[in-house]
C-alpha positions, -999 to +999 in steps of 0.1 A: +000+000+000+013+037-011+016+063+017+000+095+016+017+124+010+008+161+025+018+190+008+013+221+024+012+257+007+018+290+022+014+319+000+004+358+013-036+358+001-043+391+019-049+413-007-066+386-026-086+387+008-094+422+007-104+422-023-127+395-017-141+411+013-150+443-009-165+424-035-190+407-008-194+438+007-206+455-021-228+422-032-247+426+002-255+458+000-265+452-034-291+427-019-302+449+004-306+474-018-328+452-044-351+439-017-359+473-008-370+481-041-391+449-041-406+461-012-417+495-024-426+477-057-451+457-038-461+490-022-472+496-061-483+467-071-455+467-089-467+491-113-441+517-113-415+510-140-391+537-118-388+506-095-380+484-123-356+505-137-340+503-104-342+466-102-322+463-133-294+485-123-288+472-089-288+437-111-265+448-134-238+460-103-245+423-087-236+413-122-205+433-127-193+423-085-197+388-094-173+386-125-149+406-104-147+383-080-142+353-105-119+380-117-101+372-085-105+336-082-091+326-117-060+348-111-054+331-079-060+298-094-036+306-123-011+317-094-013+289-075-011+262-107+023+281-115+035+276-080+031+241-081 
């Protein structure tokens, strides 16, 4: 039977980390900010396309945090697949 074999990495991640942290910051208050338009669309019945309009721009920022953040995650990747 073959033995295992760990391998550990260390590698400074804090400004990946940061970065990260922003970019789930702003995605929360994102959320926050769309269910508050929900809420006064309800208010409407949802008539209102002001609220809609809204809807779709706080979408498109949710949008635009998320490919940052894979942004992040496929440069970290690519760094870590050249350190091996």
């Amino acid at each position: 039977m073959g033995k295992g074999m760990d391998i550990k990495l260390k590698a400074d991640i804090s400004e990946l980390e940061k970065s990260l942290k922003k970019l789930n910051t702003a995605a929360r208050l994102s959320t926050k900010e769309l269910k508050e338009i929900e809420k006064a669309a309800n208010v409407t019945n949802g008539k209102d396309y002001e609220f809609k309009a809204q809807k779709i721009e706080v979408l498109k920022q949710k949008l635009e945090s998320a490919k940052l953040k894979l942004k992040e995650l496929e440069e970290l990747e690519k760094k870590w697949a050249k350190a091996r």
